[in-house]
C-alpha positions, -999 to 999 in steps of 0.1 A, spaced: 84 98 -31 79 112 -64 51 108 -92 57 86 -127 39 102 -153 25 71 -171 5 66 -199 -20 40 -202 -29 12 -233 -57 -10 -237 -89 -18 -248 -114 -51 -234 -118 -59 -198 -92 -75 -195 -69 -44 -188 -93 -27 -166 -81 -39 -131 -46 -27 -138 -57 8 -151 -76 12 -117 -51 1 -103 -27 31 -118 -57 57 -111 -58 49 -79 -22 46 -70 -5 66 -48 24 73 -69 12 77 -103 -4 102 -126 -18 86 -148 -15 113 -181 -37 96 -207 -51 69 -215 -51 53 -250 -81 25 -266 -96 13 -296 -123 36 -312 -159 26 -301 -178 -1 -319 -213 -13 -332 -225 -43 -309 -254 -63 -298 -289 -67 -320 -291 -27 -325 -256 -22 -335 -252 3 -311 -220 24 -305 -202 8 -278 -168 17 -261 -142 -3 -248 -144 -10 -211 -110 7 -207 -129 39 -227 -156 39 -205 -137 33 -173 -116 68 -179 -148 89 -193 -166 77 -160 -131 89 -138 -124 118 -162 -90 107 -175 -74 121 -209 -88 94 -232 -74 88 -268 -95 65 -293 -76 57 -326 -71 32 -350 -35 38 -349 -16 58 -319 11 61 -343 -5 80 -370 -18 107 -340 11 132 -351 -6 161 -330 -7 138 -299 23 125 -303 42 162 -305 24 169 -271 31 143 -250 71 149 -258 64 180 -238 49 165 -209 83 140 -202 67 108 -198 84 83 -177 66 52 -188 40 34 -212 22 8 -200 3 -15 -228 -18 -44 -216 -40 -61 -244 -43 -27 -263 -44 -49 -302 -20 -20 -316 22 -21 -323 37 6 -312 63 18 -335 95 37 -329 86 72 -326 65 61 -292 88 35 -278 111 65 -274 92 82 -261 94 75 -221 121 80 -202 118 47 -188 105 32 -211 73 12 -229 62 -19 -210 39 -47 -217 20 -70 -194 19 -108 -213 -3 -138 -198 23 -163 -204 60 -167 -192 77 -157 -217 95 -163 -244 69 -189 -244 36 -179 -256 39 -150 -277 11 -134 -297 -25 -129 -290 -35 -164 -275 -16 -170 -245 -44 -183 -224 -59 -208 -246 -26 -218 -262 -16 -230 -225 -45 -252 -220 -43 -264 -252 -9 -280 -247 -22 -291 -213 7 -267 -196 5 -272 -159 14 -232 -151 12 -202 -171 14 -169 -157 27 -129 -162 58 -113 -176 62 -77 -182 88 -72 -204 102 -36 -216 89 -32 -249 109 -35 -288 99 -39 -324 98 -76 -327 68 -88 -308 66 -96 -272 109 -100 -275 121 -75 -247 140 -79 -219 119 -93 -189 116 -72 -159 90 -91 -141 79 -129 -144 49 -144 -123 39 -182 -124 7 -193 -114 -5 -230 -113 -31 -243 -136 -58 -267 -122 -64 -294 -149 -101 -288 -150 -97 -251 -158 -115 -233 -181 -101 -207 -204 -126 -184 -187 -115 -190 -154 -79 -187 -162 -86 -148 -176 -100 -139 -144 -74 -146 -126 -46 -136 -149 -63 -99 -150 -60 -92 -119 -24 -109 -110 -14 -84 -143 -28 -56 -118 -5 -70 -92 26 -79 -111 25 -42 -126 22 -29 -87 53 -48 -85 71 -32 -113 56 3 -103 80 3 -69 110 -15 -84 113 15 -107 105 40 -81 136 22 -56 156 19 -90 156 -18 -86 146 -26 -120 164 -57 -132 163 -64 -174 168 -105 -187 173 -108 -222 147 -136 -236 161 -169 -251 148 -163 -285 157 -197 -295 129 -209 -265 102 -188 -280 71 -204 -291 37 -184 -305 1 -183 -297 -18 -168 -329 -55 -155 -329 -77 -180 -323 -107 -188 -352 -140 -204 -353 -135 -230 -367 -107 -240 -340 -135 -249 -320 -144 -283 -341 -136 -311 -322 -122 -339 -342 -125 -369 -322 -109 -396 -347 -74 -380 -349 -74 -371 -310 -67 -382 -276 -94 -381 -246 -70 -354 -226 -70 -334 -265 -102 -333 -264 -105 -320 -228 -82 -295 -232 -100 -280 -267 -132 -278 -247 -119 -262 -217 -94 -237 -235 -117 -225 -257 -143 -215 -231 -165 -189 -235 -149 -182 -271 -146 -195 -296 -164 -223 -282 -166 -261 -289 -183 -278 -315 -192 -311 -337 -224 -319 -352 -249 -348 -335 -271 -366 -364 -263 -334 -387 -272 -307 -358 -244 -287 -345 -239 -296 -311 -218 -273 -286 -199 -291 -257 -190 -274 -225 -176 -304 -207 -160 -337 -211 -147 -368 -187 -134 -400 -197 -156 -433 -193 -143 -463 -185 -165 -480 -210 -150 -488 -248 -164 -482 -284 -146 -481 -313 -128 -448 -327 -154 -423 -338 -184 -440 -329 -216 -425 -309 -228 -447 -281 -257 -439 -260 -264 -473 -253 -268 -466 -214 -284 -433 -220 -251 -413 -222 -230 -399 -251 -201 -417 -253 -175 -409 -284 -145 -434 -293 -111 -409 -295 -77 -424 -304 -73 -433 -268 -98 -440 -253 -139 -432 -245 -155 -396 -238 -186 -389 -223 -201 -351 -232 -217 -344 -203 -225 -308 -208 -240 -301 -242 -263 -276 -260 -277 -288 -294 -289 -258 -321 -324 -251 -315 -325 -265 -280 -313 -255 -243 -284 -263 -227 -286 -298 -209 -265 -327 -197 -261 -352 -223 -288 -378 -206 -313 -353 -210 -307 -345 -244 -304 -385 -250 -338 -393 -235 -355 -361 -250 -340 -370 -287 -349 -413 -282 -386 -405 -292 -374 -393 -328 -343 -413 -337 -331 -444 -322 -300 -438 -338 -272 -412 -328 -239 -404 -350 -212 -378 -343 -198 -361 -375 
């Protein structure tokens, strides 16, 4: 069985299982592999690379780090020599533009963490959660212009456990994207590719997440709202409201079958109970500035000797 001469786009951890996964495979030579540019990071500011960078210096690969692939005119006049079959691009944060997408003989494909059309953009994970979906999943679809829009050659559900975090979900998603793309790998060697338009009209979007998504706003929510902002939002950006003027982070939530009026703080019984739209929340696990992180009757009893009065804002 013959070799696909494939070419390789990513950039965080995220797309490392799947690029081991081509470096290792039996049937693929993997020609290059393309990545952000390295970055300052941590207290020193020290130049870091891109896990996918430093996974192909450590197994000498061909390794490319732009800004833009499409502006790498020199590159791009080689590899039309070296009759590419495929692109693969899994969370690489560049568009490719014409010039490469024509590149392949095959053509450019992109892993996605959602089943699409649903999902598309840079937040597929969290956007899930958010909504409280019960599944989300993979689609590789063979890559165009318009943004995540191709025809879908590959399509994997996968359940989502109501308590799961948006942390937990990545993990598995990055290495079922290994998996899915294994798939794909030996339905184009047997030529049993099959292409399925997207309904466009179905499509819904998942833009970059920010900051101040975080805030949880507990008047003008449900309890399962707030559950599902905590636990999507894990590790980044994170969840947050302010406890008597501190910013407080939450990590967890569960409902309480005791009531208090929307908005309010009680830690009457040595808890922290919030009033939503719906209903009571406890914040079980919690982290105030300044302090450790702690379940929210330690935090309660440590804070009783300084304010006998708690408010959420």
């Amino acid at each position: 069985m013959k070799k696909l001469n494939v070419i390789f786009c990513g950039t965080p951890d995220f797309s490392v299982p799947a690029l081991e996964m081509l470096f290792n495979h039996p049937h693929i030579n993997l020609s290059h592999v393309i990545t952000m540019p390295d970055r300052p990071a941590g207290r020193g500011q020290k130049l870091q690379s891109p896990p996918v960078a430093t996974f192909a210096k450590e197994n000498r690969i061909p390794l490319i780090q732009t800004e833009n692939i499409n502006r790498e005119e020199d590159f791009l006049n080689k590899i039309k020599t070296e009759k590419v079959d495929a692109i693969v691009v899994l969370a690489f944060a560049q568009f490719l533009g014409s010039k490469i997408l024509e590149l392949p003989k095959i053509g450019c494909f992109n892993i996605h963490t959602s089943l699409l059309p649903k999902y598309r953009g840079a937040a597929p994970i969290q956007y899930a959660l958010l909504n409280g979906d019960k599944e989300s999943g993979v689609s590789i679809q063979r890559m165009v212009k318009a943004m995540d829009a191709g025809d879908l050659v590959h399509s994997f559900p996968m359940k989502i456990d109501i308590n799961e975090t948006g942390g937990q979900l990545y993990t598995r998603l990055k290495f079922q994207a290994a998996l899915s793309l294994n798939t794909l790998i030996y339905e184009i060697l047997d030529n049993s590719v099959t292409y399925t338009p997207q309904d466009h009209d179905l499509a819904t979007f998942a833009p970059t997440l920010k900051k101040e998504d975080g805030f949880l706003d507990f008047s003008n929510k449900t309890c399962d709202e707030i559950h599902n902002q905590v636990r999507a939002l894990i590790p980044w950006p994170g969840t947050w409201c302010k406890l008597n003027g501190k910013r407080l982070k939450v990590f967890a939530v569960e409902k309480s079958l005791k009531t208090t009026t929307l908005g309010n703080c009680d830690t009457s019984d040595g808890n922290l109970l919030i009033g939503c739209k719906d209903g009571t929340l406890r914040l079980t696990d919690i982290q105030i500035e300044g302090k450790k992180r702690a379940s929210d009757s330690s935090l309660i009893n440590g804070m009783q000797n300084s304010t006998k009065e708690f408010k959420i804002n």
